[in-house]
C-alpha positions in Angstrom: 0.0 0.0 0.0 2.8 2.6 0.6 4.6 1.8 -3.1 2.6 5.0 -4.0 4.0 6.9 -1.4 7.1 9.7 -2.3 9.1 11.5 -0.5 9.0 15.4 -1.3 12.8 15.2 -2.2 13.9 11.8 -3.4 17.4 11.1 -2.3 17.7 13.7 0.6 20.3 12.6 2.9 18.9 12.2 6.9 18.6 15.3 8.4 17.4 17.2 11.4 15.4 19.9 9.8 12.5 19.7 12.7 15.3 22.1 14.7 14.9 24.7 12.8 11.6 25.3 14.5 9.6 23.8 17.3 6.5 21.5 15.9 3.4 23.4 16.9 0.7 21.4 18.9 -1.2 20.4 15.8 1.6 19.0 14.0 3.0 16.9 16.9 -1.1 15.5 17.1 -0.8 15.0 13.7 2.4 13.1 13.8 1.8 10.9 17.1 -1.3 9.8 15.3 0.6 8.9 12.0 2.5 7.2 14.2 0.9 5.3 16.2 -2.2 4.0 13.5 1.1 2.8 11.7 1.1 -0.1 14.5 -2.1 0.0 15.3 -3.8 -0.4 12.5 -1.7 -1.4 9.5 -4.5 -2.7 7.4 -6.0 0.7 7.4 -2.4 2.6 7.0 -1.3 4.8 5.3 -4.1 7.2 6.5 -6.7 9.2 4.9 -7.8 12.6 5.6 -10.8 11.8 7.4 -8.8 8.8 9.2 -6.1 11.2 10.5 -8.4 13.7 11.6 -10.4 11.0 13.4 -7.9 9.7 14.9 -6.1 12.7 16.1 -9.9 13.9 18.0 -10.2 10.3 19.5 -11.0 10.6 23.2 -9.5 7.7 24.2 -5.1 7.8 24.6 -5.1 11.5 24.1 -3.9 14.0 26.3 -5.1 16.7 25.9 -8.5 15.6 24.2 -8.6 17.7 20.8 -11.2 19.1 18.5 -9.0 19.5 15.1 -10.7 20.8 11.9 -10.2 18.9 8.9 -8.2 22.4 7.5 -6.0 22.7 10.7 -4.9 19.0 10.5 -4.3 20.0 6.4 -2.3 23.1 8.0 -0.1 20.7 10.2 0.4 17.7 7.3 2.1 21.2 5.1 4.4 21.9 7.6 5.4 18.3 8.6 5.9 17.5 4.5 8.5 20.6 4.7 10.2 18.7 7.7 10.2 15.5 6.0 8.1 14.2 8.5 5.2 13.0 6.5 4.9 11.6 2.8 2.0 11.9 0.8 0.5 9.8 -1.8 -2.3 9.2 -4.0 -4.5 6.1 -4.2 -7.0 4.9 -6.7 -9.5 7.2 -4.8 -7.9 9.4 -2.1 -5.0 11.3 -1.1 -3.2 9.0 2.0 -0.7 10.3 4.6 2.1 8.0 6.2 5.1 9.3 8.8 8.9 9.4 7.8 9.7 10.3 11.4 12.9 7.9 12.2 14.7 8.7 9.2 13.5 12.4 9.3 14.6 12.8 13.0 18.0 10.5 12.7 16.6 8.1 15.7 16.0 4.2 16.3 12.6 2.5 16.6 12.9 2.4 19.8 13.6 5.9 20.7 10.8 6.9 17.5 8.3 5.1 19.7 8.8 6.4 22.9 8.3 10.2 21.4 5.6 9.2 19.7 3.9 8.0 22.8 4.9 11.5 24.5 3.4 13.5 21.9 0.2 12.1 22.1 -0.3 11.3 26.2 2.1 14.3 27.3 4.9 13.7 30.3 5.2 9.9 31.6 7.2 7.9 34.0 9.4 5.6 32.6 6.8 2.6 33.5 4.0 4.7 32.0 5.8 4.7 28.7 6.5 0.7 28.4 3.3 0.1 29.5 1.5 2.4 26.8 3.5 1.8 24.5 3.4 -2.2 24.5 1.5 -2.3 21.8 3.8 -0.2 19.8 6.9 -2.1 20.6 7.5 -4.5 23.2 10.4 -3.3 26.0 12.5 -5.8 27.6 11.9 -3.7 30.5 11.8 -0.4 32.4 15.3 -0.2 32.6 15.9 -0.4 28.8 12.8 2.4 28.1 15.2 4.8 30.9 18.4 3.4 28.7 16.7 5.4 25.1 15.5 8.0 27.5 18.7 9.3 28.5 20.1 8.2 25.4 17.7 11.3 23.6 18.6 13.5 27.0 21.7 13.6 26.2 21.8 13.8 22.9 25.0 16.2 21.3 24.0 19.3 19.8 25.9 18.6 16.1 22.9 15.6 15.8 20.2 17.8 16.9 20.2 18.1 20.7 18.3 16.5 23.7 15.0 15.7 22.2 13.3 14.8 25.7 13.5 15.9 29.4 13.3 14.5 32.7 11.3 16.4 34.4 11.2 17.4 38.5 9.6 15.0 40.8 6.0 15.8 41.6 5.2 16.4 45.2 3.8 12.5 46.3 5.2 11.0 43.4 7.3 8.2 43.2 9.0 8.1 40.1 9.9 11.7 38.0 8.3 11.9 34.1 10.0 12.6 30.9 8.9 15.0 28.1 9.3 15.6 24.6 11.0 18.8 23.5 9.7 18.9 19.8 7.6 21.5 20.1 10.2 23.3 22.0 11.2 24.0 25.5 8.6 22.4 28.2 7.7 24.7 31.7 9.7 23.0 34.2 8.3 24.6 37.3 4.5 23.6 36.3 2.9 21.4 38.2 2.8 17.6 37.2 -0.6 16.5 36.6 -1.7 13.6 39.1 -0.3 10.2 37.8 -2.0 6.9 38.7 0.3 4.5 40.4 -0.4 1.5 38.7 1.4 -1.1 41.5 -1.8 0.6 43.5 -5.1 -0.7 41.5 -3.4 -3.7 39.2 -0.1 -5.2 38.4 1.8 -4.4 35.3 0.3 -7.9 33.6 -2.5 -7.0 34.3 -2.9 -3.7 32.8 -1.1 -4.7 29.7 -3.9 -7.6 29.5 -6.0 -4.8 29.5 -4.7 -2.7 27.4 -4.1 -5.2 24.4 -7.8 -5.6 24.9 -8.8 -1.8 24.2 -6.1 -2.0 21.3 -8.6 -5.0 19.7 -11.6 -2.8 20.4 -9.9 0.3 18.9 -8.5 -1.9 16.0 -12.5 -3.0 15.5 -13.6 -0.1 15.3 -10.9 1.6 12.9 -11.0 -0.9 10.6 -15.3 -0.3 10.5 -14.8 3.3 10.4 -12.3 2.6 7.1 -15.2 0.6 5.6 -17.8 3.3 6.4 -15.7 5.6 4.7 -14.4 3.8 1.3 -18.8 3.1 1.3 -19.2 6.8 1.4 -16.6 7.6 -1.2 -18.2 4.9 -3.6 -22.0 5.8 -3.0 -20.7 9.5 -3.5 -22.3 10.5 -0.2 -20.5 13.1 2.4 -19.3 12.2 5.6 -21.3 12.7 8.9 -21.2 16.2 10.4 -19.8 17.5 6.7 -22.2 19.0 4.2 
């Protein structure tokens, strides 16, 4: 499915253009959402307009909760195109959208997949970030997830510099939580937001049970939204909620 898809520049060597400016709050939506449907969803992947925007809104794994307008999420896809961020491509019926952030950026898998879960759920522990991202990419364990962290931390500034932060301990917390610095410096005297201790309510098998059981529900109902739409776009009828 993503033969179709070309870079803006074929040939451009790796780079670290996203330095020249912060991503704005829209584009690193945008991108987290690429990113994570990529995994998530790979039947329906490379996205479609009405996909991404969907997905980006969802009200579930989201943090902040958004309310993105079809043009605004066009807006964002621009500006990640100029980054090298995103490629575009053209089906048999609509324009689809698929991330290029690894190569883009100049980081593993690993480390791709931990900012991706960032920009999408804001700050997290260490343990936050292997257990949401588990069905992204399986960690051996929390040590290795604080082994890419620091990694990006410490990053030298002729590849780009730190890409994430570890942010002050919360007062009653436990652990300290890391942040993504893609859209550009984060407030480090703000206060944390109240993180559940998982250890409290349900141990970590548990919750990961759990959560590959959401990711089955979310893949159901993707994959039916993806029908519903490709049935829209051959009946010639608009979307819900569009005119």
């Amino acid at each position: 499915m993503t033969s179709d898809l070309q870079p803006l520049s074929a040939g451009r060597p790796r780079g670290h253009d996203f330095n020249q400016r912060p991503l704005s709050a829209a584009e690193a939506r945008v991108l987290g959402t690429l990113m994570e449907k990529a995994r998530t969803v790979p039947d329906s992947y490379p996205l479609t307009l009405n996909a991404l925007v969907t997905g980006c809104n969802q009200k579930s794994s989201r943090e902040p909760v958004t309310n993105l307008a079809d043009a605004l999420v066009l807006e964002a896809l621009d500006g990640l195109r100029s980054l090298h961020m995103v490629l575009e491509g053209g089906g048999s019926r609509v324009t689809r959208y698929e991330h290029n952030f690894a190569r883009a950026v100049g980081v593993p898998e690993q480390s791709a997949v931990l900012l991706g879960m960032l920009m999408l759920r804001g700050p997290q522990t260490a343990g936050e970030l292997r257990l949401n991202t588990e069905r992204w990419y399986k960690f051996l364990d929390i040590a290795s997830v604080d082994g890419f962290l620091e990694e990006m931390q410490e990053r030298a500034a002729d590849k780009g510099g730190p890409l994430v932060v570890k942010l002050p301990r919360a007062p009653g917390a436990r652990e300290q939580r890391w942040a993504h610095l893609l859209c550009g410096p984060v407030d480090m005297t703000a206060p944390a937001a109240q993180a559940t201790n998982a250890s409290s309510a349900a141990t970590e098998d548990e919750l990961i049970a759990l959560s590959r059981r959401v990711a089955s529900l979310e893949n159901t109902v993707a994959s039916l939204q993806e029908q519903l739409q490709n049935l829209h776009e051959q009946l010639g009828m608009s979307q819900p909620g569009q005119p």
